[in-house]
DSSP file (Angstrom, degrees, kcal/mol; ACC not computed):
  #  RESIDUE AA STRUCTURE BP1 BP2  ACC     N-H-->O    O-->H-N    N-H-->O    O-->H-N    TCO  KAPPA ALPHA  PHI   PSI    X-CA   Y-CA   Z-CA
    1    1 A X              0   0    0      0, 0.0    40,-3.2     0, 0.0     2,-0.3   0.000 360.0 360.0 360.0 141.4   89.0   93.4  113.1
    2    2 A X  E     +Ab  40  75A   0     72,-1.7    74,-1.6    38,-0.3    38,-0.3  -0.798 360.0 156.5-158.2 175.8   92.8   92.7  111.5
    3    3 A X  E     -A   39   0A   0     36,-0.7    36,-1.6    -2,-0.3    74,-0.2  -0.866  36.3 -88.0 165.7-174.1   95.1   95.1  109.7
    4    4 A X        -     0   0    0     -2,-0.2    74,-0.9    72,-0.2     2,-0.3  -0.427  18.9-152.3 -98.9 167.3   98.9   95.6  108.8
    5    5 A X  E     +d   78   0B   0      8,-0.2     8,-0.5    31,-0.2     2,-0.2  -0.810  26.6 170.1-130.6 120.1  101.5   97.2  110.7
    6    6 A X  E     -dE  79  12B   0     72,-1.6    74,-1.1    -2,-0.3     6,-0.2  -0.865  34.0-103.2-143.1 173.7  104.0   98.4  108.6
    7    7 A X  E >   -d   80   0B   0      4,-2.8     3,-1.4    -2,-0.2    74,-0.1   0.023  52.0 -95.0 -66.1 161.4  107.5  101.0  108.8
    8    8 A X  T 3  S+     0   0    0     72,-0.6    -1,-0.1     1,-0.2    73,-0.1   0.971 125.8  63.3 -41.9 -44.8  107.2  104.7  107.5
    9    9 A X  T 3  S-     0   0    0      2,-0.1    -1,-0.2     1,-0.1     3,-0.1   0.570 121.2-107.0 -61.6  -7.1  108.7  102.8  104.2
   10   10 A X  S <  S+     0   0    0     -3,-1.4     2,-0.4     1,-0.3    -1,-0.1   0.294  75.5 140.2 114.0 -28.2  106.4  100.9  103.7
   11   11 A X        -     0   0    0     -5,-0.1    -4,-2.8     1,-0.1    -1,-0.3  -0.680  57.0-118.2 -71.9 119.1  108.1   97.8  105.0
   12   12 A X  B     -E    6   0B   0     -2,-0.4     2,-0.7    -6,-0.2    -6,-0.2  -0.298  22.8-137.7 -75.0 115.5  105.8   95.6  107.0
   13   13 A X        -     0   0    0     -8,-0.5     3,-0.2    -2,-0.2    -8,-0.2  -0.722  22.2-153.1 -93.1 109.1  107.1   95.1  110.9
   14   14 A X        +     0   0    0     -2,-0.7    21,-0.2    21,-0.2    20,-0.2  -0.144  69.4  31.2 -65.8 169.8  106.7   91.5  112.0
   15   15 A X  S    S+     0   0    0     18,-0.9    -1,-0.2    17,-0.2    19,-0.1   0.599  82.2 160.5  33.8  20.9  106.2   90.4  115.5
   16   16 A X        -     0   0    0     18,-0.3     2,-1.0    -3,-0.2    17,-0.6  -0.032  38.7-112.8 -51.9 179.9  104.4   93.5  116.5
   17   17 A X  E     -FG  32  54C   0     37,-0.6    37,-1.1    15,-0.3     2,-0.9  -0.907  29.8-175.6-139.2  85.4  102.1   93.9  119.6
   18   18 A X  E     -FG  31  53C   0     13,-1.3    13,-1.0    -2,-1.0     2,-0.6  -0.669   3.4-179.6-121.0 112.2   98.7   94.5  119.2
   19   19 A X  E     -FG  30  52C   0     33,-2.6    33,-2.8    -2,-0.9     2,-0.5  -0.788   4.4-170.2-121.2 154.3   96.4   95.1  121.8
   20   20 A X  E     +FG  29  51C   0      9,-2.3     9,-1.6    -2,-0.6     2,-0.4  -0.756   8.6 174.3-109.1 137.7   92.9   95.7  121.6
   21   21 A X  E     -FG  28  50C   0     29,-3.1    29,-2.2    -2,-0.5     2,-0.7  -0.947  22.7-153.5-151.6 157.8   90.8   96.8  124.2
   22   22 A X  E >>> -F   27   0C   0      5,-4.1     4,-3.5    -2,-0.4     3,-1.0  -0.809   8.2-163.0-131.3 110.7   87.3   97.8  124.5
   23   23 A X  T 345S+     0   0    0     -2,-0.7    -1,-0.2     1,-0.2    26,-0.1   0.895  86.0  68.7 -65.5 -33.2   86.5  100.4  127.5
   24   24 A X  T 345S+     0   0    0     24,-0.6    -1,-0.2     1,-0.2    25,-0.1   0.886 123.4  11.5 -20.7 -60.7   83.0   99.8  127.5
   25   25 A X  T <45S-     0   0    0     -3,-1.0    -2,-0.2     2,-0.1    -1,-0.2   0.574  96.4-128.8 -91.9 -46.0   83.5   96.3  128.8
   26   26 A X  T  <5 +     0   0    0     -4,-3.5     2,-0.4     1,-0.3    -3,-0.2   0.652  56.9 149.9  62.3  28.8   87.2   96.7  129.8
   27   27 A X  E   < -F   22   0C   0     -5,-1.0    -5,-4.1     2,-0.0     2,-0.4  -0.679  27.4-166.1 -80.0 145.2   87.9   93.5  127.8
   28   28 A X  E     -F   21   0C   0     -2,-0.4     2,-0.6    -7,-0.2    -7,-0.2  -0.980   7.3-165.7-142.1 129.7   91.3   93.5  126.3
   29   29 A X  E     -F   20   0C   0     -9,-1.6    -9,-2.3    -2,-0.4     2,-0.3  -0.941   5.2-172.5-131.8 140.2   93.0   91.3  123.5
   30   30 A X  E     +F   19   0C   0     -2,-0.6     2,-0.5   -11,-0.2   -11,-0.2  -0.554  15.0 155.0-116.8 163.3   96.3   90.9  122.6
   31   31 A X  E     -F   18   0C   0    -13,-1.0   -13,-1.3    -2,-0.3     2,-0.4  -0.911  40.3-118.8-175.4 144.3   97.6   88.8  119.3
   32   32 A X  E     -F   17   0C   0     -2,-0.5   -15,-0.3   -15,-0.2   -17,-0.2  -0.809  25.7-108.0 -94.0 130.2  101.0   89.5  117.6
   33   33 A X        -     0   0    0    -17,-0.6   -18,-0.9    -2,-0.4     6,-0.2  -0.175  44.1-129.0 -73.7 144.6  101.4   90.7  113.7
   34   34 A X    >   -     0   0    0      4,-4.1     3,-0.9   -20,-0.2   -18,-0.3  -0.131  44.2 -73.3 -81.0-157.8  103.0   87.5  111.5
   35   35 A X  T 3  S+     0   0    0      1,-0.3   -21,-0.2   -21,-0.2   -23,-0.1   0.603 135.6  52.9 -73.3 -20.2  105.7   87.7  109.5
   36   36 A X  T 3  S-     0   0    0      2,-0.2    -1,-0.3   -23,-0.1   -31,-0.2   0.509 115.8-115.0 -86.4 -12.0  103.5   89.8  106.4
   37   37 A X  S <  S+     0   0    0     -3,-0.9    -2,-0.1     1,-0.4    -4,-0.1   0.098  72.2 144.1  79.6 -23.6  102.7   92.0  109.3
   38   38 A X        -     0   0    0    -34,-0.2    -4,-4.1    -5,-0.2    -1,-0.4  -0.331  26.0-179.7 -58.5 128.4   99.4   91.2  109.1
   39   39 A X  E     -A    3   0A   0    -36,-1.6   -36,-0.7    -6,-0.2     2,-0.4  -0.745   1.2-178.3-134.8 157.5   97.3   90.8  112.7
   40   40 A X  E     -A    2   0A   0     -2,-0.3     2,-0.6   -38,-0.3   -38,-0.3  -0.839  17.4-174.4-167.0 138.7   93.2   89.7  113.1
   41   41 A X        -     0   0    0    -40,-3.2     3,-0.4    -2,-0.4   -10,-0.0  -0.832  36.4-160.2-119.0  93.6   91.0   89.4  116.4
   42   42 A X        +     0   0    0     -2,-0.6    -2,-0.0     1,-0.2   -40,-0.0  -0.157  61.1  21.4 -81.2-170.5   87.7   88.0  114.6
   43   43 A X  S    S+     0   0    0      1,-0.1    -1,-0.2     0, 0.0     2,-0.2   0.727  77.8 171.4  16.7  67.4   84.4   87.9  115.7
   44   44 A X        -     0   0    0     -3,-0.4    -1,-0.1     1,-0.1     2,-0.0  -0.560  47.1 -98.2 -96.6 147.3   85.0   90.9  118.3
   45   45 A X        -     0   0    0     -2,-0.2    -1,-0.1    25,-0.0    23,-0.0  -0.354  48.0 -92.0 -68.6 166.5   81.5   92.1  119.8
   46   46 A X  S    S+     0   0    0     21,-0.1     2,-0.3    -2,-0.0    23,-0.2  -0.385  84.4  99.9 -56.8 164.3   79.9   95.8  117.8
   47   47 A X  E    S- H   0  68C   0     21,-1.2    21,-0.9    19,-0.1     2,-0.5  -0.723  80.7 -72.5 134.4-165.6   81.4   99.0  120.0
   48   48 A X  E     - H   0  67C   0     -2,-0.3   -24,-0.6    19,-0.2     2,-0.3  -0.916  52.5-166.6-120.0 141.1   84.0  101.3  119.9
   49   49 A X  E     - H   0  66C   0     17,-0.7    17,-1.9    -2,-0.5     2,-0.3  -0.931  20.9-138.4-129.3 147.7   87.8  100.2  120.5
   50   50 A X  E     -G   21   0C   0    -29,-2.2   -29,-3.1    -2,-0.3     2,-0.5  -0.861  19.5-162.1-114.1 143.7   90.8  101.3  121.1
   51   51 A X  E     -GH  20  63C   0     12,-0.5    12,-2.2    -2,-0.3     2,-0.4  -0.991   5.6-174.2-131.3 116.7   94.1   99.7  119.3
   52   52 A X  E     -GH  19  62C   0    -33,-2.8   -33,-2.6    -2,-0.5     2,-0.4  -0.981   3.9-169.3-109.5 116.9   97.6  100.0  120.3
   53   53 A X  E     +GH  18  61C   0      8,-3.5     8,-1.6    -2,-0.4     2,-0.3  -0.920   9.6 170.7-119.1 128.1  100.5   98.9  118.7
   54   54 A X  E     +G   17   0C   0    -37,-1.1   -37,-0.6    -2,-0.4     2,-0.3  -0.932   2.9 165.4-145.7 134.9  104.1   98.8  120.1
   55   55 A X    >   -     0   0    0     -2,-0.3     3,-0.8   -39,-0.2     2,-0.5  -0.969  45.1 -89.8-133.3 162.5  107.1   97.4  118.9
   56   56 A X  T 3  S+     0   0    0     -2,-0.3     3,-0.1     1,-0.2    29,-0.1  -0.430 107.8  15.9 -96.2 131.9  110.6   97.8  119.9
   57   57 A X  T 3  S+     0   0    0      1,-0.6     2,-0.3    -2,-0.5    -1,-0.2   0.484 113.2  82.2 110.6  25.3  112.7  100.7  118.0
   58   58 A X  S <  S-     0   0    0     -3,-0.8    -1,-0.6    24,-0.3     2,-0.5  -0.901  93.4-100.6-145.7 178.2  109.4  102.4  116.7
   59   59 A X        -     0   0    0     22,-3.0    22,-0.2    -2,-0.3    29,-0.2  -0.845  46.8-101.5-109.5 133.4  107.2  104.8  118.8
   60   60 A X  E     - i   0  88C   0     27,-1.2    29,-1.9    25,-0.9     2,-0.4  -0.344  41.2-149.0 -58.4 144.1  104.1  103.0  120.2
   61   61 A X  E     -Hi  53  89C   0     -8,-1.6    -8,-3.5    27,-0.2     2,-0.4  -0.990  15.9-176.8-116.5 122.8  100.7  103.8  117.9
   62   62 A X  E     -Hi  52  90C   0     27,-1.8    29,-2.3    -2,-0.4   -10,-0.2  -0.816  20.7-168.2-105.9 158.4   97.1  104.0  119.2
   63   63 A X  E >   -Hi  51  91C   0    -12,-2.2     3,-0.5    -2,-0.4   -12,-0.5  -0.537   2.0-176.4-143.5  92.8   93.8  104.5  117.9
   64   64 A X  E 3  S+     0   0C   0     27,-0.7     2,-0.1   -14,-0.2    28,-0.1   0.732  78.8  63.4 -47.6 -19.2   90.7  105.1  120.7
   65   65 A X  E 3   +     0   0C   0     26,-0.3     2,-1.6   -14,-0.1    30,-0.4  -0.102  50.9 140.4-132.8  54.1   88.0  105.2  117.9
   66   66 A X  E <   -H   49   0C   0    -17,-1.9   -17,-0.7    -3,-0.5     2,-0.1  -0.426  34.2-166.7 -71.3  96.8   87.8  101.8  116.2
   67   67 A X  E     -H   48   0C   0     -2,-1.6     2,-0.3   -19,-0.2    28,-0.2  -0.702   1.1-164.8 -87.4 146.3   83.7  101.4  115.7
   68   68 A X  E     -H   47   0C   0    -21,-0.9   -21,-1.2    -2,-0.1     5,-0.1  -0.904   5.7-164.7-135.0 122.3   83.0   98.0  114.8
   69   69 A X  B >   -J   72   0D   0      3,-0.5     2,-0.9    -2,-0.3     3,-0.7  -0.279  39.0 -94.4 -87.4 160.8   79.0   97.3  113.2
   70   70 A X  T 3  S+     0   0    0      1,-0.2    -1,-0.1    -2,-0.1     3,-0.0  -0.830 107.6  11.2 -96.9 108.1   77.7   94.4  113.0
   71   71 A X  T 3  S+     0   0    0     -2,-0.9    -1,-0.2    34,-0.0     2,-0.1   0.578 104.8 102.4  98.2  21.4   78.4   92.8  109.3
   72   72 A X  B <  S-J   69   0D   0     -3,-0.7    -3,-0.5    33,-0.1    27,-0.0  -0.612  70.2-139.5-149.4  83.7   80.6   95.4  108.6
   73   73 A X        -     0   0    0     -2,-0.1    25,-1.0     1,-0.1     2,-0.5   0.011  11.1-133.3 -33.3 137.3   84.4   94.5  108.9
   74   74 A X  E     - C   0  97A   0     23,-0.1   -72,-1.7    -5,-0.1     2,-0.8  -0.905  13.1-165.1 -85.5  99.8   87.0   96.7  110.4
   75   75 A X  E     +bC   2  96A   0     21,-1.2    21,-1.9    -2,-0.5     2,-0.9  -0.708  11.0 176.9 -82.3  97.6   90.6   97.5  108.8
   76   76 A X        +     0   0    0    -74,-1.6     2,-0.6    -2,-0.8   -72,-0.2  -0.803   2.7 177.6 -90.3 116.2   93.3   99.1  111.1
   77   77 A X        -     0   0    0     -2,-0.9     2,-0.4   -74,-0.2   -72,-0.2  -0.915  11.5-159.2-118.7 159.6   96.4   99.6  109.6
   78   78 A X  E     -d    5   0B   0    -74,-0.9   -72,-1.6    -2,-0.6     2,-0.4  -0.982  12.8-158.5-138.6 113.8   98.9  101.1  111.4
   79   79 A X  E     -d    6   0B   0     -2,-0.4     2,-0.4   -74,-0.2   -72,-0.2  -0.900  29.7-152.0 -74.6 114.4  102.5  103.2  110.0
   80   80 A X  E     -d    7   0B   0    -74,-1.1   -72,-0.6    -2,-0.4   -20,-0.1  -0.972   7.8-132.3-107.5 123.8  104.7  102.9  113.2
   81   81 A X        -     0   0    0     -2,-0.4   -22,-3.0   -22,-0.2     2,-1.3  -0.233  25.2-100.4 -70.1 152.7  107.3  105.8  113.5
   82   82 A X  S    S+     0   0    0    -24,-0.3   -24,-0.3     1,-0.0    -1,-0.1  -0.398  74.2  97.8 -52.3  49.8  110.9  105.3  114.3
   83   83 A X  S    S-     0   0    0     -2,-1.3     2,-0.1     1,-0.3   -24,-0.1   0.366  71.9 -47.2 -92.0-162.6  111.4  106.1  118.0
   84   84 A X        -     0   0    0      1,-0.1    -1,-0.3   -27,-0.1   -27,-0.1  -0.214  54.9-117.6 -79.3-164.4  111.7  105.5  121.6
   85   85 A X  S    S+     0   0    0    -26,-0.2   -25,-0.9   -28,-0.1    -1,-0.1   0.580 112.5  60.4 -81.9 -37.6  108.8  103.0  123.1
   86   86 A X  S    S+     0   0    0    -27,-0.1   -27,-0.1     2,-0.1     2,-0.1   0.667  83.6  80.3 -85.5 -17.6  107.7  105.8  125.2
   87   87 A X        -     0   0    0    -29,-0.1   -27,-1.2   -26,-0.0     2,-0.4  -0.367  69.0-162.9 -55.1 158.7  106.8  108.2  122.5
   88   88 A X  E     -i   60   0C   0    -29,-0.2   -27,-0.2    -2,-0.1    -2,-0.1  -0.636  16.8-140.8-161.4 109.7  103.4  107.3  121.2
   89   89 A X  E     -i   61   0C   0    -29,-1.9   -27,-1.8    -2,-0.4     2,-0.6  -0.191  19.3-151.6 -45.0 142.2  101.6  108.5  117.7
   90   90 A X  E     -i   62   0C   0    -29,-0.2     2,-0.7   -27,-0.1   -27,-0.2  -0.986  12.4-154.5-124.5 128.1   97.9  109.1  118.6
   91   91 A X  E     -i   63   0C   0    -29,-2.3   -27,-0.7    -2,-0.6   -26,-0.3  -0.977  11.6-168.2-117.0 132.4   95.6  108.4  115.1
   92   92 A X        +     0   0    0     -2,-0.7     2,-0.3   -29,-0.2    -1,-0.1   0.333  52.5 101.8 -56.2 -47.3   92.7  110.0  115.0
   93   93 A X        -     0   0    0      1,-0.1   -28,-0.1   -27,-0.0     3,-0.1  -0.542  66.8-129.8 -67.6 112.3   91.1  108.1  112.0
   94   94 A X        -     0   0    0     -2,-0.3   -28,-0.2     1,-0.1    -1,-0.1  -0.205  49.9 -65.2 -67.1 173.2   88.4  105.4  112.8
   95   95 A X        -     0   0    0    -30,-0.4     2,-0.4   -28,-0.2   -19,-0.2  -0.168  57.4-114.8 -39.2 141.6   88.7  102.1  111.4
   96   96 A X  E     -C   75   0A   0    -21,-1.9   -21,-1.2    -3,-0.1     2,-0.4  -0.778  38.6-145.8-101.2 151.0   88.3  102.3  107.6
   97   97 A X  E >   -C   74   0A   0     -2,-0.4     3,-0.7   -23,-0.1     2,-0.4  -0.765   8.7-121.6-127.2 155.6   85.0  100.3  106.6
   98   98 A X  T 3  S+     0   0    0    -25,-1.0    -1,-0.0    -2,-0.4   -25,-0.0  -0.635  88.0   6.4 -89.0 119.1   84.0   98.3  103.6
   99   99 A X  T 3  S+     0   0    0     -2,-0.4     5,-0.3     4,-0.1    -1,-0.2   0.903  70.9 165.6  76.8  38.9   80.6   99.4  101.4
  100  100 A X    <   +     0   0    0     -3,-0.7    -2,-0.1     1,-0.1    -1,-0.1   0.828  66.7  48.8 -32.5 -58.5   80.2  102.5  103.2
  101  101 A X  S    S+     0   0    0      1,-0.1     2,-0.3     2,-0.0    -1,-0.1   0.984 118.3  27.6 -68.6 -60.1   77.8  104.1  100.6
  102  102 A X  S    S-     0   0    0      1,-0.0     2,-2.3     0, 0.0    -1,-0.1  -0.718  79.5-110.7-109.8 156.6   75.4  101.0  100.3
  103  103 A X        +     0   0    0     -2,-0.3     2,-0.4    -3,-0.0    -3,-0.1  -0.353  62.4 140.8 -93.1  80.9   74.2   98.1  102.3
  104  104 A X        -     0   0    0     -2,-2.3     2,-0.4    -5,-0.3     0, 0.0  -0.815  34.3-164.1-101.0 159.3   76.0   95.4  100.2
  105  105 A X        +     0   0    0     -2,-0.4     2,-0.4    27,-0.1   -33,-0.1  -0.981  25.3 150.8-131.9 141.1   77.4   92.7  102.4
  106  106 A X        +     0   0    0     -2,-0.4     2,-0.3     2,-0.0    -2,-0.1  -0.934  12.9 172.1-172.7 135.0   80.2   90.5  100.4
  107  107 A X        -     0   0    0     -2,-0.4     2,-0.5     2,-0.0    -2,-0.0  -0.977  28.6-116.4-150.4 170.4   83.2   88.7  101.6
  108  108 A X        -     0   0    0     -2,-0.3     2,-0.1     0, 0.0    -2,-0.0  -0.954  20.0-161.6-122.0 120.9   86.1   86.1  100.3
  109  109 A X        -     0   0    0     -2,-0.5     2,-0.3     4,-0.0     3,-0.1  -0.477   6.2-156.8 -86.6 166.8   86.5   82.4  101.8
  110  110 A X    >>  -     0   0    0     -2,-0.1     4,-1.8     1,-0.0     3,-1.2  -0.796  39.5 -92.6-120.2 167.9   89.7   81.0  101.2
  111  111 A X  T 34 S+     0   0    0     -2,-0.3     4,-0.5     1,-0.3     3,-0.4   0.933 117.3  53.7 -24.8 -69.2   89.4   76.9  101.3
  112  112 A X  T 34 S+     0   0    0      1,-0.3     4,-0.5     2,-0.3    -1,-0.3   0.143  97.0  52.7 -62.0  -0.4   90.2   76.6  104.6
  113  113 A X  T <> S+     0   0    0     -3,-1.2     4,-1.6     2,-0.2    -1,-0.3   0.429 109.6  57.6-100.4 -42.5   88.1   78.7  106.4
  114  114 A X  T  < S+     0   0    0     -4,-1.8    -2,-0.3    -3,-0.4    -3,-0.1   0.619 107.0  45.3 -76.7   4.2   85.5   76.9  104.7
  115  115 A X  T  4 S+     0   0    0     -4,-0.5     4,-0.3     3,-0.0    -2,-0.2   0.728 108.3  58.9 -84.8 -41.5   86.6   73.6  105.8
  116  116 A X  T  4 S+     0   0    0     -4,-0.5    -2,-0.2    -5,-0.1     3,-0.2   0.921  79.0 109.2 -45.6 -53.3   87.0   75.0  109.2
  117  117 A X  S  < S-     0   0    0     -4,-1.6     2,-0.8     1,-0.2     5,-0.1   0.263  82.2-118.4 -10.8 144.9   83.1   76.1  109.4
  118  118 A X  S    S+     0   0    0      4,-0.0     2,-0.6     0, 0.0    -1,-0.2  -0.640  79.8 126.3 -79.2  66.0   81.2   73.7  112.1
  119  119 A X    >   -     0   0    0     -2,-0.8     3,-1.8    -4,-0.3     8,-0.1  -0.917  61.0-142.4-123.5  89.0   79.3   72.8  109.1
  120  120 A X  T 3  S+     0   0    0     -2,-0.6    -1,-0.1     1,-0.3    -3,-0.0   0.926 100.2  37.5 -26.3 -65.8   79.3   68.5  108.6
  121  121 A X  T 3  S-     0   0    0      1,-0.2    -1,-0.3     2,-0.1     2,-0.1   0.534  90.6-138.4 -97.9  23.5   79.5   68.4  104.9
  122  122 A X    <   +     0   0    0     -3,-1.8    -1,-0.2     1,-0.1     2,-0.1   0.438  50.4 167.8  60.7   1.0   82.2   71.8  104.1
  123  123 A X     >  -     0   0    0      1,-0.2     4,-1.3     3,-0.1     5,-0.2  -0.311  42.2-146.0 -46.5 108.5   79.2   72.0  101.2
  124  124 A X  H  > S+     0   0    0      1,-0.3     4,-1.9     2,-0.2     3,-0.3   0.861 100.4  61.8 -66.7 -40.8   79.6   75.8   99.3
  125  125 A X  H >> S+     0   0    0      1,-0.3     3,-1.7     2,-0.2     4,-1.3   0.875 103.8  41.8 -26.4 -91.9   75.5   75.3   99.2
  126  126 A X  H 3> S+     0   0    0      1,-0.3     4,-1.6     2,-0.2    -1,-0.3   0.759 114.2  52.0 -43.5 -44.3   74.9   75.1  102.9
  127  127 A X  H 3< S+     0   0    0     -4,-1.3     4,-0.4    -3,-0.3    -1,-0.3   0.960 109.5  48.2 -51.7 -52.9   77.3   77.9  103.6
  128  128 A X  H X< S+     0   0    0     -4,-1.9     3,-2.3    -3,-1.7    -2,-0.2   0.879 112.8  47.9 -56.9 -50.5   75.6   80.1  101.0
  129  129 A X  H 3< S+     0   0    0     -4,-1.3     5,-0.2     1,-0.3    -1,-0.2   0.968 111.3  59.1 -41.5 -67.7   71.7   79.3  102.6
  130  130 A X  T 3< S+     0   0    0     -4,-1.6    -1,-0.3    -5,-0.1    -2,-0.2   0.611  85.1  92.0 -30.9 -44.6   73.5   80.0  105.6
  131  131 A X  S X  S-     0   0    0     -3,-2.3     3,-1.0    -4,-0.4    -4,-0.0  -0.479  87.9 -89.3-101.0 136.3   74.8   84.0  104.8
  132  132 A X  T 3  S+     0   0    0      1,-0.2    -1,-0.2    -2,-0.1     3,-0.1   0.239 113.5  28.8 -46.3 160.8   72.5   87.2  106.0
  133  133 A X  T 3  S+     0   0    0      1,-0.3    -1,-0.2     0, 0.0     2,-0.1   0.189  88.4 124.5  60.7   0.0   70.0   88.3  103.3
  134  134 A X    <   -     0   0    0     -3,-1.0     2,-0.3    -5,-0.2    -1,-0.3  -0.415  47.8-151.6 -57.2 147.8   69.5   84.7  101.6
  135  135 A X        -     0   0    0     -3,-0.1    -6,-0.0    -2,-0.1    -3,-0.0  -0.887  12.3-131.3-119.0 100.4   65.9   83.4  101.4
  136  136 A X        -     0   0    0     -2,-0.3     4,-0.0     1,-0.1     5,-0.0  -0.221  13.4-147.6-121.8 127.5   65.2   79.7  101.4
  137  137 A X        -     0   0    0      2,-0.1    -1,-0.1     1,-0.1     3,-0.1   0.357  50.5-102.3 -93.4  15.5   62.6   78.8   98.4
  138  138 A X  S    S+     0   0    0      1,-0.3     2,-0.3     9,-0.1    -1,-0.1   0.956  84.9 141.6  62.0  55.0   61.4   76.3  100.4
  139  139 A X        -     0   0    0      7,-0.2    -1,-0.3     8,-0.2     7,-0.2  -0.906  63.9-105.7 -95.3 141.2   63.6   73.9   98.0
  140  140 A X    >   -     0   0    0      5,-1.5     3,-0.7    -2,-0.3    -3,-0.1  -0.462  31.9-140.4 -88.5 166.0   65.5   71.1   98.8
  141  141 A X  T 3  S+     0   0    0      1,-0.2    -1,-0.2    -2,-0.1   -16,-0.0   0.989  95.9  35.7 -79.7 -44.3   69.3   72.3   98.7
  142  142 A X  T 3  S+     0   0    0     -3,-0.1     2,-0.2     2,-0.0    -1,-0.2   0.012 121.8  35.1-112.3  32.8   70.9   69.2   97.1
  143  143 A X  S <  S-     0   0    0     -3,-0.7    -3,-0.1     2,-0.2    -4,-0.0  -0.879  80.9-112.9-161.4 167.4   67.9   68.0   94.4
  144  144 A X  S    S+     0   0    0     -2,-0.2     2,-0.2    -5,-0.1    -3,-0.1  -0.367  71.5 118.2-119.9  64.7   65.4   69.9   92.3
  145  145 A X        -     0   0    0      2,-0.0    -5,-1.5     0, 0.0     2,-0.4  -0.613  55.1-144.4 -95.2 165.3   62.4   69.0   93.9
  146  146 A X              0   0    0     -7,-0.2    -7,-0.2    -2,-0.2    -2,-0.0  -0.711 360.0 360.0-135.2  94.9   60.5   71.6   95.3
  147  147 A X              0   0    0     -2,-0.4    -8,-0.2    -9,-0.0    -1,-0.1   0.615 360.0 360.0 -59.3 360.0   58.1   70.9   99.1
């Protein structure tokens, strides 16, 4: 799960407060927006979550009905109003999700998240074999012989 948290203007609100919590479980995580605004809790279990985000001079924002599938990223972004702390905007809107209509599954590495991988040789190959709906041609990966 990640997303943005930005002003009525548009303007992206750094150091923000985002806590995550999942009542099911009653596990709760917290992690702070950077400087883009930009926040992420990865590899959160599937259920429904609730996200609240509070910073100071803006009116705290939740959202109870974050569903998160499995293979199927969640984007919260959050517009936080100008306020007290103690007012608090309630959204309504679930998480918005990617490839809604069909069961494509597709994502973007950057380098560095593919050197991070527990993966020995960072090899784009092995990653790919690796990712749901690949089939292994009973090939070897790195010659083209075939066992």
């Amino acid at each position: 799960m990640d997303g943005t948290v930005t002003d009525q203007q548009g303007a992206v609100v750094p150091g923000a407060l985002v806590v995550v919590s999942q009542p099911a479980t009653g596990q709760t995580f917290r992690v702070t927006a950077d400087e883009k605004g930009y926040w992420a809790l990865p590899s959160l279990q599937t259920g429904t979550y609730k996200v609240a985000i509070t910073h100071p001079g803006f009116k705290a924002a939740t959202n109870a009905n974050v569903v998160i599938d499995a293979g199927v990223p969640a984007t919260v972004n959050i517009t936080l109003e100008l306020g007290a702390t103690t007012d608090t905007v309630e959204v309504t809107a679930g998480a918005v999700m990617v490839q809604t209509d069909n069961a494509t599954v597709s994502s973007t590495l950057q380098g560095r998240q593919i050197n991070d991988l527990p993966f020995t040789s960072h090899n784009a190959t092995e990653l790919i074999a690796s990712q749901p709906g690949t089939q292994n041609s009973d090939c070897l990966l790195y010659t083209s012989r075939c066992v």
